[in-house]
N, C-alpha and C positions, 0 to 999 in steps of 0.2 A: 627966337633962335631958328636960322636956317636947319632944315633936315636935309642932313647928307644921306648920300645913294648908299644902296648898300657894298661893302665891297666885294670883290671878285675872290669866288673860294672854289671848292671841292663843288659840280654839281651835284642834283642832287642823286640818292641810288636807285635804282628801279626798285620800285618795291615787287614786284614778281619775282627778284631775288638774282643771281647773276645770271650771265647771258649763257654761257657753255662752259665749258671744262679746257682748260689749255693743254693737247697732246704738243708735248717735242720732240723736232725728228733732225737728225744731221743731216746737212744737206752740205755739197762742193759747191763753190763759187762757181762754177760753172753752171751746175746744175738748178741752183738759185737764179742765177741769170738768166737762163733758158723757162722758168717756170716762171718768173715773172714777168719776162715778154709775152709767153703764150697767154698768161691773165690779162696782159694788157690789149691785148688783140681781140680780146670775148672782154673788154668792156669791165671787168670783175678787179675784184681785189685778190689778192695772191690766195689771201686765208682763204675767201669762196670758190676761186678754182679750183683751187687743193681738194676741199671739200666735195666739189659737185663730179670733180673726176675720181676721188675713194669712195662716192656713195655708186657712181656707175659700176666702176669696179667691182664691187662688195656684190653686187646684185646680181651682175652677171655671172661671177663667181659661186651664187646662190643656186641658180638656177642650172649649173653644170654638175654640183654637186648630187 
């Protein structure tokens, strides 16, 4: 008997365990708009721009304090 492939499921989990924590923020259509072009313009995905422009933020912010 032929061996069939196996089928298509759930890959598998990182075993390091999840990736990060999911914060949610409300955002306007417009303003989702406008953040997703500027992501798209630096190359990035919306989540890593967001990211790399609150970690600027935070730092700078750090350092006034």
């Amino acid at each position: 008997m032929a061996k069939t492939p196996p089928k298509m499921g759930r890959p598998p989990l990182n075993p390091s365990g999840p990736q990060g924590r999911v914060l949610q923020i409300r955002l306007s259509d417009a303003e989702r708009i406008e953040y997703q072009k500027a992501a798209e313009r630096c190359g990035q995905s919306l989540s890593a721009w967001i990211r790399e422009r609150l970690a600027r933020a935070a730092k700078r912010e750090a350092k006034e304090a």
